[in-house]
C-alpha positions, 0 to 999 in steps of 0.5 A: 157410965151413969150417962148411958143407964137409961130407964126406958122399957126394953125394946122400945128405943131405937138404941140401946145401951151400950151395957148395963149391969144385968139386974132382975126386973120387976115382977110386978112391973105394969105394962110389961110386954113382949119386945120386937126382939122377942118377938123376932126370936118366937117368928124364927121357932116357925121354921122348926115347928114347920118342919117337924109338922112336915115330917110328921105329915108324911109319915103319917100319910104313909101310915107309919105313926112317928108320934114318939119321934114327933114328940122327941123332935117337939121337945128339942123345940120347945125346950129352946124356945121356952128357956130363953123365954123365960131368962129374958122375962126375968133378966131382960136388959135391952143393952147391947151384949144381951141383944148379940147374945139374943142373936146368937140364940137365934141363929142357933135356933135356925140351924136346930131347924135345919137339922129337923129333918135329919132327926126325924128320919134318920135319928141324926141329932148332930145338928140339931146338937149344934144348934142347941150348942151355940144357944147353950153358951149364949144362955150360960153366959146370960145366966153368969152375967145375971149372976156377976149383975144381980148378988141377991140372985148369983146362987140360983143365975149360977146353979143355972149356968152350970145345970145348962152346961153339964146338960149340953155336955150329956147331949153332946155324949149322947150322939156317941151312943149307938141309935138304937140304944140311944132311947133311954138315954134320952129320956133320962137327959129330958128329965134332967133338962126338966130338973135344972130349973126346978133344983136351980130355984130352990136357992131363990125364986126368979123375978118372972113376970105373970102377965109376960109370960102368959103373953109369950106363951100365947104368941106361941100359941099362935104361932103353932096355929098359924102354922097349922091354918098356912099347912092346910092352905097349901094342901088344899092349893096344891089339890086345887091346882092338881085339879083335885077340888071337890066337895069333900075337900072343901067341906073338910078345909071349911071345917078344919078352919072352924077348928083352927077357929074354936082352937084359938077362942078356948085357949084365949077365953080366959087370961092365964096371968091371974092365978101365975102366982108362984113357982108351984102353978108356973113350973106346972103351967109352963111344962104342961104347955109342951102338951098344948104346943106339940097337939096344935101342931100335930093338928096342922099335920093331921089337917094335910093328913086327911087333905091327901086321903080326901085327894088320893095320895095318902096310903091309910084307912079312912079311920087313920086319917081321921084320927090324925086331925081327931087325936091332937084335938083331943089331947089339946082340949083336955091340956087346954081344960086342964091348964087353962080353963079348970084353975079358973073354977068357973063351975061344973057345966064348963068342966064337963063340957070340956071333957064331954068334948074330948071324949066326942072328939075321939070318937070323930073318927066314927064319922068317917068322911065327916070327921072334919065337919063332927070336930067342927060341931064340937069346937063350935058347941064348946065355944057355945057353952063358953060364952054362955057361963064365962061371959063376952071374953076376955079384952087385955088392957090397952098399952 
């Protein structure tokens, strides 16, 4: 048996072990990185996020605004993703029963996707239930092995295993609750989903690593605007092909593409590790992400919004259609100011300019036909101040 345990960071080797016992991993370890299969399992989230902004789009464009939805659907989401993000930042082994359990995490993960669009409609959660199932088990089990492998950490790795079962068991429940009672119900399962981690690391602190998990939260980050930048590209394709270009549709893809751009730059402008130091700044940082997620994916929504107003095909007011790319920029900018930029204390001006921001952004659908061209302005003068009192960003360090 000591023949296969093997020191080797997770997810480089071609091979892994066939087993070893699951102990907590360094969180002080250097160089710690996302892994292929980490990386595999935050690509397959593109499909869920894609298709909850889809449904969103459509709604709005017909003038009906399903944000409560949108956000109910958001969570199903990003709870998964963010479960098992950090489990693995803390009990990644790399050997063969955590890759297959990975595995079926990941498939669980597809068929919440395929159930997105029944949720959204219709208030069906059943497959998005089933999908949360065979994740849920695969997680349970994770946490007993943490448990059974790791002695100084059994009593938080079991706490978890059993807030995790008991929550899938009032999911299951709540699918025999009639729909239209069904609302408080569900919060109260989204408080006690929140609750478990924070009752189960009172019995002892998991060993999340700062770096690796502000480096997961970035890929997601990125993931959600990418999927923003590729809505919006096919949008204005389909006007293109549907002889529908004209210049008010290429200045609004223009400027929503510096959006998407000042986006990426103030999120990414200041690394998030430093000041990750304890469980009191993680919980606060990792749950207000939810915030920051669901925003930049009502962005690519409001972005295919305004792309059928511009065109014809969307039933809404000029003002609804720029308070559909207008109210998610806002609600960004400020999570983003208020988890990412203000723990720096990187003085007044860049905190008020943050908030001046916001607060220009809700007012861009004053603009009416440049709403689109204002946002830009304001993303590329929030930039401006920026670099001026930051200082040329950020560059992680190579390996």
């Amino acid at each position: 048996m000591g023949a296969m345990v093997r020191i080797r960071r997770p997810g480089v080797g071609a091979n892994p072990d066939w087993y070893r016992p699951m102990r907590a991993r360094d969180g002080a370890e250097q160089h710690r990185s996302a892994t292929p299969l980490e990386l595999l399992f935050d690509l397959c989230f593109v499909v869920a996020v894609a298709l909850a902004a889809d449904e969103l789009h459509h709604e709005l464009s017909e003038g009906q605004l399903e944000y409560g939805r949108y956000l109910m659907v958001f969570f199903a989401i990003w709870w998964a993703w963010m479960n098992v993000t950090w489990f693995a930042s803390a009990y990644d082994t790399d050997d063969v029963p955590y890759r297959l359990a990975m595995f079926a995490e990941i498939a669980g993960v597809l068929i919440l996707a395929a159930g997105v669009p029944r949720a959204f409609q219709d208030a069906d959660f059943a497959v998005v239930t089933l999908g949360y199932a065979v994740m849920r088990v695969a997680l349970a089990a994770q946490w007993l092995r943490a448990g059974l492998g790791h002695p100084a950490g059994r009593t938080t790795a079991l706490r978890f295993a059993a807030g995790v079962t008991v929550c899938m068991i009032g999911w299951a429940l709540l699918l025999l609750v009639p729909v239209e009672r069904r609302v408080p119900w569900l919060l109260l399962m989204i408080v006690a989903e929140l609750l478990v981690p924070l009752w189960a690391e009172r019995a002892g602190r998991t060993s999340w690593h700062p770096e690796h998990i502000a480096e997961r939260y970035g890929l997601f980050t990125l993931i959600v605007l990418g999927e923003t930048v590729f809505a919006a590209t096919l949008a204005v394709q389909a006007a293109l092909d549907t002889g529908g270009a004209t210049r008010a549709l290429l200045i609004s893809a223009g400027a929503g593409l510096v959006v998407v751009f000042g986006m990426w730059w103030v999120y990414f402008d200041q690394p998030a590790a430093r000041f990750l130091v304890s469980n009191r700044e993680g919980f606060l940082w990792g749950y207000g992400h939810f915030v920051i997620f669901a925003s930049a994916a009502a962005m690519g929504a409001g972005l295919l919004v305004k792309v059928d107003h511009i065109t014809g095909t969307a039933h809404i007011s000029p003002a609804a259609a720029g308070a559909a790319v207008a109210v998610p920029a806002a609600v960004f900018l400020f999570a983003v100011w208020f988890l990412q930029v203000r723990p720096h204390h990187r003085g007044s001006a860049q905190n008020w300019a943050f908030l001046a921001a916001v607060g220009l952004a809700l007012a861009a659908p004053l603009a009416g036909p440049a709403t689109l061209p204002a946002l830009a302005l304001v993303l590329a003068a929030l930039v401006a101040v920026c670099v001026l009192t930051t200082g040329a960003p950020h560059q992680p360090a190579a390996g």
